[in-house]
N, CA, C and O atoms as a DFTB+ gen file, in Angstrom:
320 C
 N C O
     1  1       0.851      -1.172       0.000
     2  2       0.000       0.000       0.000
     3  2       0.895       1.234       0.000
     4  3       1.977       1.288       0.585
     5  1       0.294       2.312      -0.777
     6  2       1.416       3.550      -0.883
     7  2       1.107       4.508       0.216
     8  3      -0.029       4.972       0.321
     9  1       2.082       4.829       1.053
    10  2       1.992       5.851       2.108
    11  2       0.862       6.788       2.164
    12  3       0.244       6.795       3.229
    13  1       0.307       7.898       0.862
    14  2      -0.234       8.567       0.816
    15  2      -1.852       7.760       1.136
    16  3      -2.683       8.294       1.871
    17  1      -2.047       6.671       0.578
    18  2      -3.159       5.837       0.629
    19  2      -3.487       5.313       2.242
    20  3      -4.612       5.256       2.740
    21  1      -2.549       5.048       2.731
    22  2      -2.222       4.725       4.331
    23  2      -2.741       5.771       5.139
    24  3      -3.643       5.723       5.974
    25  1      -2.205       6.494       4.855
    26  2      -2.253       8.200       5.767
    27  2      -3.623       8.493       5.581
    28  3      -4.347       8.716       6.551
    29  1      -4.222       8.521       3.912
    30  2      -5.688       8.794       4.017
    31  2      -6.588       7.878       4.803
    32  3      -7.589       8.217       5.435
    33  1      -6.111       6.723       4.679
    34  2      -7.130       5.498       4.892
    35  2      -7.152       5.850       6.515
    36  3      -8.326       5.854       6.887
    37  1      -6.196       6.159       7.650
    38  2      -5.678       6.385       8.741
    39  2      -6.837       7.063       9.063
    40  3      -7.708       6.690       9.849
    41  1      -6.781       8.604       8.081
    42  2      -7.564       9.746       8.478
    43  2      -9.419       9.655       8.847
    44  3     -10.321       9.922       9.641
    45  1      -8.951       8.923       7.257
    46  2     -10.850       8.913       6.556
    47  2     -11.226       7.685       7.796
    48  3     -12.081       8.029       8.612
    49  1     -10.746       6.578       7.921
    50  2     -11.281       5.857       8.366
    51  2     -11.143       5.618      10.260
    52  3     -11.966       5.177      11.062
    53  1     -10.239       5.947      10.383
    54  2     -10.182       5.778      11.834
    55  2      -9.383       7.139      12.617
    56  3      -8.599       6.916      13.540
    57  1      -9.649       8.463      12.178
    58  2      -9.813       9.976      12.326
    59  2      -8.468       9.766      12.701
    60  3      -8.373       9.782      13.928
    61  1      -7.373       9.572      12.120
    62  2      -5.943       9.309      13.198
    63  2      -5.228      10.319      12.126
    64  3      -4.868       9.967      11.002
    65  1      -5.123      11.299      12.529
    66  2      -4.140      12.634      12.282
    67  2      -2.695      12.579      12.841
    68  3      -2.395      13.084      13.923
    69  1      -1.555      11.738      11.787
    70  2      -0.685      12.079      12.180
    71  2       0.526      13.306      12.470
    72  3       0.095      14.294      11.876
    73  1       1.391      13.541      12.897
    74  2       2.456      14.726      13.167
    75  2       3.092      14.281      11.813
    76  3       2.760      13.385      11.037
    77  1       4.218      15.282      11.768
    78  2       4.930      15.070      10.469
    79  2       5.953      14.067      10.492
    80  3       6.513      13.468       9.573
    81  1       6.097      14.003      11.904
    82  2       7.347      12.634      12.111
    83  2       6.528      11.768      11.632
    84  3       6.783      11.264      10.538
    85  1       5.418      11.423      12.310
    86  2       4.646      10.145      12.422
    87  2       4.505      10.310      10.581
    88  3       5.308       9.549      10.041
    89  1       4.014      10.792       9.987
    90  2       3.748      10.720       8.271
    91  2       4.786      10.337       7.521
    92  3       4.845       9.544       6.581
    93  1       5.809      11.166       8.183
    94  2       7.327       9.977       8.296
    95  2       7.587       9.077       8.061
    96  3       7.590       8.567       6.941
    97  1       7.887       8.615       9.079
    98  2       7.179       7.357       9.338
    99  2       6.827       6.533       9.131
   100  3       7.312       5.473       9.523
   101  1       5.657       6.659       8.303
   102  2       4.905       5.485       7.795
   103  2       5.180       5.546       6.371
   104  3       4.941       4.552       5.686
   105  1       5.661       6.617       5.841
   106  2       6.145       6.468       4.391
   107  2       7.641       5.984       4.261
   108  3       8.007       5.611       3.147
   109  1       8.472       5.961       5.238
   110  2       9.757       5.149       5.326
   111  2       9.200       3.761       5.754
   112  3      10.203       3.049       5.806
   113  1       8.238       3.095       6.049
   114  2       7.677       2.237       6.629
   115  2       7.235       1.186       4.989
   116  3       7.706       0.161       4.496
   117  1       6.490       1.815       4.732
   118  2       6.136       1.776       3.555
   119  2       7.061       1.308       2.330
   120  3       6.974       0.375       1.532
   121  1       7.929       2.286       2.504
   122  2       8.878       2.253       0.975
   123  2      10.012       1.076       1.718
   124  3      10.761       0.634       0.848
   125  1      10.216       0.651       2.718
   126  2      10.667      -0.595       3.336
   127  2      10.119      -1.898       2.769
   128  3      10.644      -2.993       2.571
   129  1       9.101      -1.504       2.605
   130  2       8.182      -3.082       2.699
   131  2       8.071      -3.060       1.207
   132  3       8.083      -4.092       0.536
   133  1       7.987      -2.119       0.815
   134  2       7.767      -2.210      -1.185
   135  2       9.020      -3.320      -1.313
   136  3       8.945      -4.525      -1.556
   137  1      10.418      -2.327      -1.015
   138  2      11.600      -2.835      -1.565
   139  2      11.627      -3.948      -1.417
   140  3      11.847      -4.593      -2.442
   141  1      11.353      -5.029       0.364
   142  2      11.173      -6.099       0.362
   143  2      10.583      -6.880      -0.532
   144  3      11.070      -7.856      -1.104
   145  1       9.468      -6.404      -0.644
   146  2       8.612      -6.981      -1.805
   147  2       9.269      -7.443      -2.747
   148  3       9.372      -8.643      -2.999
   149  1       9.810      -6.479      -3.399
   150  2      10.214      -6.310      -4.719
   151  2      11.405      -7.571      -4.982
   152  3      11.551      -8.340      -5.932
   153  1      12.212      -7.396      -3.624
   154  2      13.365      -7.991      -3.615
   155  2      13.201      -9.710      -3.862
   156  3      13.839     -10.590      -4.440
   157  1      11.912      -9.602      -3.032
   158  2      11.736     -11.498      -2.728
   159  2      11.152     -11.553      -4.079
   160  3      12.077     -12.052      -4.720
   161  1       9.863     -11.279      -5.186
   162  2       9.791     -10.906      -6.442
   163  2      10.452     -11.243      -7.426
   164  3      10.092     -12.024      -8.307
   165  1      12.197     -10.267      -7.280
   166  2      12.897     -10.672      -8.096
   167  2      13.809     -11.938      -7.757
   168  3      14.471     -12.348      -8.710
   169  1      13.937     -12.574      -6.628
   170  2      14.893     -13.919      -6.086
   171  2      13.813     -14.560      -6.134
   172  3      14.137     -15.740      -6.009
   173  1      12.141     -14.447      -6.298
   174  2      11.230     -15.817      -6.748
   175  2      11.662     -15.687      -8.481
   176  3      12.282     -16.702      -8.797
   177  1      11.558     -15.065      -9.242
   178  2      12.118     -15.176     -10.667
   179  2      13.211     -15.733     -10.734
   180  3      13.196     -16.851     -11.251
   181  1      14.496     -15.211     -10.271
   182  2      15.783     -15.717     -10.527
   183  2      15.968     -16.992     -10.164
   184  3      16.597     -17.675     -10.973
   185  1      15.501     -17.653      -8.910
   186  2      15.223     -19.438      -9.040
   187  2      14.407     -20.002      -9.596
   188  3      14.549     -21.204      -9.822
   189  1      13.072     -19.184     -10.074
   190  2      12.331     -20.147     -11.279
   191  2      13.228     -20.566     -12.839
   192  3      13.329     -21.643     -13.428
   193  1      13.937     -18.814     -13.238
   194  2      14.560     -19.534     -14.031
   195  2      15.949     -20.233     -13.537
   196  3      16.594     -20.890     -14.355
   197  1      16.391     -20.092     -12.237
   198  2      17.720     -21.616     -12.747
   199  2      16.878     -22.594     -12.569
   200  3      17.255     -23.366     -13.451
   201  1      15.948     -23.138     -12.017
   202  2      15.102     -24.278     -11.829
   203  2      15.106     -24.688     -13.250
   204  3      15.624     -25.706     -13.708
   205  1      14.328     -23.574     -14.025
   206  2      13.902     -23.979     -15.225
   207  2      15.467     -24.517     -16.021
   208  3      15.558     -25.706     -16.327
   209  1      16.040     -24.051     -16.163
   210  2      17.488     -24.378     -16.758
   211  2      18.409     -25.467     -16.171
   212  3      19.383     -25.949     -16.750
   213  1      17.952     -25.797     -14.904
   214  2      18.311     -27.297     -14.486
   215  2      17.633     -28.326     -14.978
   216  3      18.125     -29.454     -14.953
   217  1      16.446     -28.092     -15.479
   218  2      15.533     -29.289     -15.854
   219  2      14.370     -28.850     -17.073
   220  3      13.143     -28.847     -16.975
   221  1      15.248     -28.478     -18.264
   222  2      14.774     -27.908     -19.489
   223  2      13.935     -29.484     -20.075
   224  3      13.499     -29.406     -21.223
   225  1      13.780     -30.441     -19.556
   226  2      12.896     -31.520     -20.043
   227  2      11.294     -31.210     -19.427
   228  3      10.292     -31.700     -19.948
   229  1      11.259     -30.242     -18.140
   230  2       9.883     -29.883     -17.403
   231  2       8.826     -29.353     -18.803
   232  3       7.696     -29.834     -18.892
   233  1       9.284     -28.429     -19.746
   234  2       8.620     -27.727     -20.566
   235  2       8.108     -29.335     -21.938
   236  3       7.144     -29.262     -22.700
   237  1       8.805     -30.220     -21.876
   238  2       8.308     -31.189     -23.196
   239  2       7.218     -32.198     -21.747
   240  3       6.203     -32.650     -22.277
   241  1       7.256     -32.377     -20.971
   242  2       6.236     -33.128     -20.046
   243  2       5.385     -32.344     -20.018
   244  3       4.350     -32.959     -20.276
   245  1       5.075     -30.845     -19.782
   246  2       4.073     -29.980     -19.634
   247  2       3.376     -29.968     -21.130
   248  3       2.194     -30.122     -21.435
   249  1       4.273     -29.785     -21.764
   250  2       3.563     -29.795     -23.286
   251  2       2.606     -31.146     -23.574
   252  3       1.419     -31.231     -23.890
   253  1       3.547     -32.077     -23.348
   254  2       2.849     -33.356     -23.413
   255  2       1.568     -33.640     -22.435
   256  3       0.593     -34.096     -23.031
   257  1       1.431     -33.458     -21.143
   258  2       0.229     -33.549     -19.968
   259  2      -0.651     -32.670     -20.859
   260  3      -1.845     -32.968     -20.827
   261  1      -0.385     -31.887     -21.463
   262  2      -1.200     -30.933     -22.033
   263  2      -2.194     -31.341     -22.991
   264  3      -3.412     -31.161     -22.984
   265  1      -1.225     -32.095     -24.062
   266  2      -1.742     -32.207     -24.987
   267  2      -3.025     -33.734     -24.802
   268  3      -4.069     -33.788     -25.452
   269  1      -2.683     -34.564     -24.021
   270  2      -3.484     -35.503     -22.850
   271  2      -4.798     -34.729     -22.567
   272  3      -5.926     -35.022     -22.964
   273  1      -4.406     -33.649     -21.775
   274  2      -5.762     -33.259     -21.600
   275  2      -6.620     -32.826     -22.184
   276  3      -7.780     -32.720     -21.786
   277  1      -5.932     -32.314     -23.844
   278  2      -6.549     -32.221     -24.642
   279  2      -7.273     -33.149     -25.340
   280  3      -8.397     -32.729     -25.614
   281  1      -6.993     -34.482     -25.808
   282  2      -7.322     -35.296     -25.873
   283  2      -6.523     -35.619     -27.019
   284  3      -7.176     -36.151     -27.917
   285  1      -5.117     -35.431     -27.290
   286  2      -4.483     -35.970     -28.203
   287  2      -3.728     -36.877     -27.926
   288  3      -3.424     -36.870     -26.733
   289  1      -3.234     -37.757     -28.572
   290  2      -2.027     -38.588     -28.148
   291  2      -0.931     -38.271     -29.189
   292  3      -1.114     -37.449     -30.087
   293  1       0.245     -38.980     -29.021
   294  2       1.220     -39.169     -29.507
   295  2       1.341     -40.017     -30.356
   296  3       2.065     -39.638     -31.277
   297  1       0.809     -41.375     -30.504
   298  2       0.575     -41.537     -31.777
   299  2      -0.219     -40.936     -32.877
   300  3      -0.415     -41.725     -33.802
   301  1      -0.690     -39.844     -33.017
   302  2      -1.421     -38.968     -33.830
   303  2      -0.045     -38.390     -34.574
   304  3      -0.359     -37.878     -35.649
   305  1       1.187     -38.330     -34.353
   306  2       2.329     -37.418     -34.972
   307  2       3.458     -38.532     -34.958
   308  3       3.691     -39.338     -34.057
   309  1       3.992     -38.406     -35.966
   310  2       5.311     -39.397     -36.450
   311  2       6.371     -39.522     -35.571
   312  3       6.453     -38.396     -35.081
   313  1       6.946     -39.982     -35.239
   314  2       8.552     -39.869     -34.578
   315  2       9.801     -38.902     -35.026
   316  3      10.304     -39.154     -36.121
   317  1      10.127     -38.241     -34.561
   318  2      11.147     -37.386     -35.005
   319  2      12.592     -37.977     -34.629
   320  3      13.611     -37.360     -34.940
């Protein structure tokens, strides 16, 4: 949630008027928890793809379960 949204929601909803420290505060509070965010975000990407690049056979099983549920088989297409 973005600070300014916080502070209103604070105001509008539960009359809490902060000082300027306190507005502070919660926008260093705030831009803390984004970055976290962001951080775990980008280290959930960066091990999906080495995952993916340890085990580049996951994408021909997915294709294949797929095509199963579609209702095709593999004998429908020649051998390569």
């Amino acid at each position: 949630m973005k600070s300014e949204d916080l502070l209103t929601a604070l105001h509008d909803e539960y009359s809490i008027d902060l000082t300027a420290k306190g507005k502070e505060d919660v926008t260093t509070m705030c831009n803390l928890g984004e970055g976290i965010y962001e951080r775990a975000k980008e280290k959930g990407i960066e091990r999906g793809v080495e995952q993916e690049k340890r085990n580049p056979e996951r994408k021909d099983r997915e294709a294949a379960l797929e095509m199963i549920k579609d209702g095709l088989s593999s004998s429908r297409f020649p051998d390569t």
